[in-house]
C-alpha positions as CSV (number, residue, x, y, z in Angstrom):
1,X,5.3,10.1,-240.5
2,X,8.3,10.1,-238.1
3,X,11.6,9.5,-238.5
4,X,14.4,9.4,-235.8
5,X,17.8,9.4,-236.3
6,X,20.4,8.0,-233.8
7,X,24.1,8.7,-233.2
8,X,26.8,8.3,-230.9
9,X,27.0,4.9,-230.4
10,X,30.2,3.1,-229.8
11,X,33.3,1.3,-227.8
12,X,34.1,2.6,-224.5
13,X,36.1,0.7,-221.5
14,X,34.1,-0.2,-218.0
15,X,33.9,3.4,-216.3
16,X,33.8,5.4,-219.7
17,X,31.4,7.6,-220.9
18,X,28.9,8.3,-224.1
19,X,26.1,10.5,-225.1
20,X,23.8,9.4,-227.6
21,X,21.4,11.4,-229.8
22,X,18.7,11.3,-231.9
23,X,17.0,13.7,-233.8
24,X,13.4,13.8,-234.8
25,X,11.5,15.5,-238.1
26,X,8.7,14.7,-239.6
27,X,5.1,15.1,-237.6
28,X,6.6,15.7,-234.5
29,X,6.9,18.4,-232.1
30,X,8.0,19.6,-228.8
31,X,5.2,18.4,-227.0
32,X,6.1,14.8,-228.0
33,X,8.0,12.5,-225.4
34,X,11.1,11.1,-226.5
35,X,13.3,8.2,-225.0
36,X,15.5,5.4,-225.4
37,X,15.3,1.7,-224.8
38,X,17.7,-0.7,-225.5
39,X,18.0,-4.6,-226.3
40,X,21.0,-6.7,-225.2
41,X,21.6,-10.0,-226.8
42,X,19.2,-12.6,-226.3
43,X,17.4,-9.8,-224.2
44,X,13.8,-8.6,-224.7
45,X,13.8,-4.4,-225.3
46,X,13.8,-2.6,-222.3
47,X,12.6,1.1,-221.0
48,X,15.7,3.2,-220.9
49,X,14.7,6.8,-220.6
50,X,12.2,9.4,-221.6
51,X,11.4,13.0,-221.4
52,X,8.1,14.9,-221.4
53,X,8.4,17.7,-223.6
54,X,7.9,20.3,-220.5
55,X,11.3,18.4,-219.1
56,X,10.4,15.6,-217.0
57,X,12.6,12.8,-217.3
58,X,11.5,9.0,-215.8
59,X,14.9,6.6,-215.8
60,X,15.0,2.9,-215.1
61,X,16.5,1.5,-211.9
62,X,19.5,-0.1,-213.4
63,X,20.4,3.9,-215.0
64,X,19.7,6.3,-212.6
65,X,22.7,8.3,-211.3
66,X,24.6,7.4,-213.8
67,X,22.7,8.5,-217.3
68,X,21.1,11.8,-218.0
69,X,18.4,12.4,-220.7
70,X,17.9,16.1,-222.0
71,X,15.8,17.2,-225.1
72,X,16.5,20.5,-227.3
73,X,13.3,21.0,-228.1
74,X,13.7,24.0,-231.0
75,X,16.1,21.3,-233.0
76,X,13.4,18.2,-232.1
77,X,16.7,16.3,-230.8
78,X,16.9,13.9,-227.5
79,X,20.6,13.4,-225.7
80,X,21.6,10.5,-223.2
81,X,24.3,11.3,-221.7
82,X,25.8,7.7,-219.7
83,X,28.7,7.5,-217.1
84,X,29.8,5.2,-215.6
85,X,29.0,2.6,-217.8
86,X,29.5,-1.2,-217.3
87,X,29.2,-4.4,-219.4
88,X,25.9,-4.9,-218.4
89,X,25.3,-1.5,-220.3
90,X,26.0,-3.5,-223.3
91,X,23.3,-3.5,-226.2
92,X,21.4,-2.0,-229.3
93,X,20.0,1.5,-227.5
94,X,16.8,2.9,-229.5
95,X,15.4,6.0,-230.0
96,X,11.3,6.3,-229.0
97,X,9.0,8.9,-229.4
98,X,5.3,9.1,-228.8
99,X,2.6,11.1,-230.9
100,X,-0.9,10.6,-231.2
101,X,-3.5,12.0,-228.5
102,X,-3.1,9.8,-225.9
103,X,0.8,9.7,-226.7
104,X,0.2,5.9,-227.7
105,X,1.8,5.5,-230.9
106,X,5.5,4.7,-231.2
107,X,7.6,5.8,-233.3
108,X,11.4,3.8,-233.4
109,X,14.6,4.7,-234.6
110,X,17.5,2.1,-236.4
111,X,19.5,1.7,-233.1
112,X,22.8,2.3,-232.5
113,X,25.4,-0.1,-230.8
114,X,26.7,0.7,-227.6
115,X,29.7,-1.8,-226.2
116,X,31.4,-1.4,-223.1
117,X,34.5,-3.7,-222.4
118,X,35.3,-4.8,-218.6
């Protein structure tokens, strides 16, 4: 079993910034990648962010530049760090982690509200 544990969601203004993190326990491990999706309103889910557990991070289009995901492996916990955010930023963001062999099994956290006012 996994659980994941989000935090540092909020209000910010057009141009403001947040970081967001969730830590993992249960079967998990370094080796595990972790990410973030989010879901706007009337929106389906969509890819956010993820990190391999040697480092490598993959960002959507709409983020890169202006979000930064980074893991601390030895405390299991995932950051996104976002600048620069806009309206269209707007949603439920969720935590994601992989396990199983071929890394196909997700795991989802209770989301956490990010709002960003123009």
């Amino acid at each position: 079993q996994v659980q994941l544990m989000e935090s540092g969601g909020g209000w910010v203004q057009t141009g403001g910034s947040l970081t967001l993190s969730c830590a993992a326990s249960g079967t998990i491990s370094h080796i595990n990648p972790m990410g973030w999706y989010r879901q706007a309103p009337g929106k389906q889910r969509e890819f956010v962010a993820r990190v391999t557990g040697g480092g490598k991070a993959t960002y959507a289009d709409s983020v890169k530049g202006r979000f930064t995901i980074s893991r601390d492996n030895p405390k299991n916990t995932v950051y996104l760090q976002m600048n620069s955010l806009k309206p269209e930023d707007t949603a439920v963001y969720f935590c994601n982690a992989l396990t199983g062999y071929f890394s196909d099994v997700n795991h989802w956290g209770q989301g956490t509200q990010v709002t960003v006012s123009s």
